[in-house]
C-alpha positions as CSV (number, residue, x, y, z in Angstrom):
1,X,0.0,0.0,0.0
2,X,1.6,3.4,-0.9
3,X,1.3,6.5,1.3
4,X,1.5,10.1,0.8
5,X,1.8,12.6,2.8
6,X,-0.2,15.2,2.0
7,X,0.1,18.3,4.9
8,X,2.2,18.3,8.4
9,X,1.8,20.3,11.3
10,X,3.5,21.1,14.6
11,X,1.7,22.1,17.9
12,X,2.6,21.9,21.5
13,X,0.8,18.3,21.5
14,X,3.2,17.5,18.9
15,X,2.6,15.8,15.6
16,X,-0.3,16.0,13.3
17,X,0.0,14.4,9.4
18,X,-2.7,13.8,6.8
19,X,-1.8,11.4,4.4
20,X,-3.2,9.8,1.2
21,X,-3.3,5.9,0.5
22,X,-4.1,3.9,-2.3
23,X,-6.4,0.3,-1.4
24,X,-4.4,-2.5,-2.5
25,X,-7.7,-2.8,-4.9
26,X,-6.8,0.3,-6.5
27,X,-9.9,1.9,-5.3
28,X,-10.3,5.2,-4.3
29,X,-7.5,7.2,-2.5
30,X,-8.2,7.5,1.3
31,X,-7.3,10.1,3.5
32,X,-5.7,8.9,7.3
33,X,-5.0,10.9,10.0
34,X,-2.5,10.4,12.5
35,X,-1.2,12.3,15.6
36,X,2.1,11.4,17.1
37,X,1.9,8.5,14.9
38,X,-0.9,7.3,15.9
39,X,-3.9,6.3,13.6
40,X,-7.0,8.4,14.7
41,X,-9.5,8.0,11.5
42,X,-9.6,7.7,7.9
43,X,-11.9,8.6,4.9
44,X,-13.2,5.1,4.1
45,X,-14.4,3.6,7.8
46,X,-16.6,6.7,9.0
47,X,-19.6,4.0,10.6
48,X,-18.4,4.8,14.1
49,X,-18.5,8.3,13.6
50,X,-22.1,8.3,12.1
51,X,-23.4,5.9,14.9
52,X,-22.2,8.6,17.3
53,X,-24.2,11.1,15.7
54,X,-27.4,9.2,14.6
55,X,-27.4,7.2,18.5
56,X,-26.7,10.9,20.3
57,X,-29.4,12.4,18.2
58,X,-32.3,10.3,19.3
59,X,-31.6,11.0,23.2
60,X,-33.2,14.2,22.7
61,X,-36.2,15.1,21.5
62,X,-35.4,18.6,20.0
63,X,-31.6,18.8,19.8
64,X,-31.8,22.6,18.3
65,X,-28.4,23.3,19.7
66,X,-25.7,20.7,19.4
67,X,-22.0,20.7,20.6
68,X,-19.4,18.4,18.9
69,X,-16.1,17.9,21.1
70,X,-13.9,17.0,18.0
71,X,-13.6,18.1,14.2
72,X,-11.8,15.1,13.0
73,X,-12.4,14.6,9.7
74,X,-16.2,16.0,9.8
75,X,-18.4,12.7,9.8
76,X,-19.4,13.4,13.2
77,X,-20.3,17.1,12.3
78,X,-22.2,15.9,9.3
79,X,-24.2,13.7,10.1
80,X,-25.4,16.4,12.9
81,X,-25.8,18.8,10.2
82,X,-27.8,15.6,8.5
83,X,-30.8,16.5,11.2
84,X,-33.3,19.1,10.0
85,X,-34.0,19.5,13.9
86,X,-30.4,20.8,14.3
87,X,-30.7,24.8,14.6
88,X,-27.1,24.8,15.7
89,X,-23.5,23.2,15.7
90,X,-20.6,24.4,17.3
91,X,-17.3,22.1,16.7
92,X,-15.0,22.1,19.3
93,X,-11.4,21.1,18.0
94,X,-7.7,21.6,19.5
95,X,-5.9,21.6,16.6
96,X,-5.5,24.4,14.2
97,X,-4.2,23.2,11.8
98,X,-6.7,20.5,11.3
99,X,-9.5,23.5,11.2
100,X,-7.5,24.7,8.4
101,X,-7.1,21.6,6.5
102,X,-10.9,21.3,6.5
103,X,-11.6,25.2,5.6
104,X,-9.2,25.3,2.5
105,X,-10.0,22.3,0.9
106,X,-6.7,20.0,1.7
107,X,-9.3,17.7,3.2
108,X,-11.4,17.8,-0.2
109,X,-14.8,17.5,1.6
110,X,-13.9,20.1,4.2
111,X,-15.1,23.7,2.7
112,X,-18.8,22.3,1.6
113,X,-19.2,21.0,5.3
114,X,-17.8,24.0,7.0
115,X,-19.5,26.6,4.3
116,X,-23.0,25.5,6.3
117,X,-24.6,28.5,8.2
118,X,-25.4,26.6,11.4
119,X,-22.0,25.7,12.1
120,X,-19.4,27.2,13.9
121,X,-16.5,26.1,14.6
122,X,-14.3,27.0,17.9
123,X,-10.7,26.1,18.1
124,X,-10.0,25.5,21.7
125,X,-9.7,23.0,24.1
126,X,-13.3,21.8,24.7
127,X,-12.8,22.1,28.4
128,X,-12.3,25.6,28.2
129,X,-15.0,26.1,25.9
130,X,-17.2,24.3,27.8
131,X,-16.4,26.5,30.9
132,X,-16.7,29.9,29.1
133,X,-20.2,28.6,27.3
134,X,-23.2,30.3,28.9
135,X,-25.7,28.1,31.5
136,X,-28.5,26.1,29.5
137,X,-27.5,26.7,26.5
138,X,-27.0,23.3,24.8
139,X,-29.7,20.5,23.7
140,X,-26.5,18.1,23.3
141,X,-23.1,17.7,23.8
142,X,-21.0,14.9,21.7
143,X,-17.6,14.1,23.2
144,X,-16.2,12.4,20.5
145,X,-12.4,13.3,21.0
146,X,-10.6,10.1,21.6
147,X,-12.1,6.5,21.6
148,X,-12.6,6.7,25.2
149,X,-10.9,6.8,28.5
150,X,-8.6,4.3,27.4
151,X,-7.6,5.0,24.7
152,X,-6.4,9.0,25.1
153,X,-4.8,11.1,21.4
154,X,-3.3,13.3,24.3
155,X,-2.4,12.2,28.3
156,X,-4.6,16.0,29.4
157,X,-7.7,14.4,28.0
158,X,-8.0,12.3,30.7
159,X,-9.5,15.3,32.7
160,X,-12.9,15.2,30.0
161,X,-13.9,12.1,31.6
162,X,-13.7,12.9,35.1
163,X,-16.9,14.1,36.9
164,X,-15.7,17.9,37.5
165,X,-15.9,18.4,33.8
166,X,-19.3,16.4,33.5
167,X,-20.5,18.6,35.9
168,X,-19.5,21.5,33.8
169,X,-21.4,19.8,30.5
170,X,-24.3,19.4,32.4
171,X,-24.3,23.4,33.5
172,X,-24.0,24.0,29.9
173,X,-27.0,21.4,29.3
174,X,-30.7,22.8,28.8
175,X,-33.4,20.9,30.6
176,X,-33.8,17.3,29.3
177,X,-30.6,17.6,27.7
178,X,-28.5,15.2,27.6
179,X,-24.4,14.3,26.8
180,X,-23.1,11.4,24.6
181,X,-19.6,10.1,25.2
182,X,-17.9,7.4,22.5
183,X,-15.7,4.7,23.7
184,X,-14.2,2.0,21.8
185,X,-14.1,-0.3,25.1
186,X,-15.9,-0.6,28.0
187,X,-15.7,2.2,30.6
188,X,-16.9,1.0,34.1
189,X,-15.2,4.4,35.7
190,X,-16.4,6.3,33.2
191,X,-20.2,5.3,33.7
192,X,-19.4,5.4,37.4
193,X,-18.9,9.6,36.9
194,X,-21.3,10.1,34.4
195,X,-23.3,8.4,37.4
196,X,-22.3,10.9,39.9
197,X,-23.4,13.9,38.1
198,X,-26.5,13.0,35.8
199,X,-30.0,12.5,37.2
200,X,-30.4,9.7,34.7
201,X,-27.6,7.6,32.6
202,X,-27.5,5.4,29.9
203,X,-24.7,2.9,28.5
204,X,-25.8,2.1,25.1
205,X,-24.0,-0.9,23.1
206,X,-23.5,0.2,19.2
207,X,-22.8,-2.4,16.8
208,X,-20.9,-1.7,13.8
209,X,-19.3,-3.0,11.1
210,X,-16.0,-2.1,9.7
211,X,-14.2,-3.7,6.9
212,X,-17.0,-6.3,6.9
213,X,-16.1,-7.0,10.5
214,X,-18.6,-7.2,13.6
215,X,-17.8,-4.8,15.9
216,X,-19.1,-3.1,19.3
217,X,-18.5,0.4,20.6
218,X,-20.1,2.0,23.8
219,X,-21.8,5.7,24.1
220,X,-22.4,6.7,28.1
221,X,-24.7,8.8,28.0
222,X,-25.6,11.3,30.9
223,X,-29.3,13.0,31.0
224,X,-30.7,15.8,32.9
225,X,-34.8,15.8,33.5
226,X,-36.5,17.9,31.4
227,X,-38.1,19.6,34.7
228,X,-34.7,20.0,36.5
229,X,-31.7,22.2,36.7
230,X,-28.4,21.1,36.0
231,X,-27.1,19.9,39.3
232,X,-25.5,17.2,41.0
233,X,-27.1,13.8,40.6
234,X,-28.5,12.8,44.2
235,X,-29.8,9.4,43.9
């Protein structure tokens, strides 16, 4: 299989490459991204990213305003964007350059998405921009920055699974909102602080298959009752 590396970039997390292949089946070219080496998510498996989306989307009954921790390469976001019930989309990603790999077309697909007038996109840590977003302002929050707990693109994001920061989602959360978390493995800590925070969880089994393999990824899920503040759970 040949690779090319298409754009580089340099931050203080350290290394972030897209790069072209071509299938052994001489099908069409496939963009990858990698940080620090590391796969993170290619062009031609996106059925984990759209199960995110479509599974976090029916928690809610009118997601008007959605957050989405993590550009990526814009499945996530689109399938969002997919939903006529979606008013509004903010995107959440770290990494510059990524945000400007999708805006000037060196991720081909990128501009089209992007060019759609309910999006906006906020490069940041979505921690902070979770803390500086106003109380009750959000239908849904996505947090679809690493493959879970265990499996981290950078060691800080361990903090976005911890319940200080759930507790901050959930200040952010209008009534009945909810927030949707993807892991690739089972998280029994994780539920456990979605747990302490939420009035009501959820840990939903998605199957999916990729590359004509059977395989199973887990949303936590975290809801607040549609009559209640965002607060504590105390059950």
């Amino acid at each position: 299989m040949e690779y090319v590396e298409v754009a580089r970039a340099e931050s203080e997390r350290g290394e972030l490459v897209l790069r072209e292949r071509t299938p052994e089946d001489a099908g069409p070219r496939v963009l990858e991204l990698r940080a620090n080496g590391v796969f993170v998510m290619d062009t031609v498996e996106v059925s984990t990213e759209r199960a995110l989306a479509t599974a976090a989307l029916g928690l809610v009954p009118e997601p008007r305003a959605v957050v989405v921790g993590g550009l990526g390469l814009g499945f996530t976001m689109h399938e969002v964007l997919a939903d006529p019930r979606v008013e509004t989309c903010a995107v959440v990603e770290i990494e510059q350059a990524l945000v400007d790999w999708m805006r000037d077309g060196t991720v081909p697909h990128g501009p089209a998405l992007l060019a759609d007038e309910r999006v906006t996109v906020v490069v940041a840590d979505v921690a902070a921009a979770v803390a500086e977003a106003r109380p009750a302002s959000y239908d849904l929050v996505l947090l679809d920055v690493d493959n879970g707990p265990g499996y981290l693109v950078h060691d800080a994001n361990a903090a976005l699974y911890s319940p200080s920061f759930l507790a901050e989602v959930a200040r952010v959360l209008r009534p009945g909102g909810a927030v949707a978390i993807w892991s690739a493995d089972q998280a029994p800590a994780l539920a456990e602080a979605v747990a302490s925070v939420y009035a009501a969880t959820e840990t939903i089994p998605l199957d999916v298959v990729l590359q004509g393999r059977a395989e199973q990824y887990w949303l936590y899920v975290g809801r607040l009752h549609a009559s209640s503040p965002a607060g504590p759970a105390t059950g």
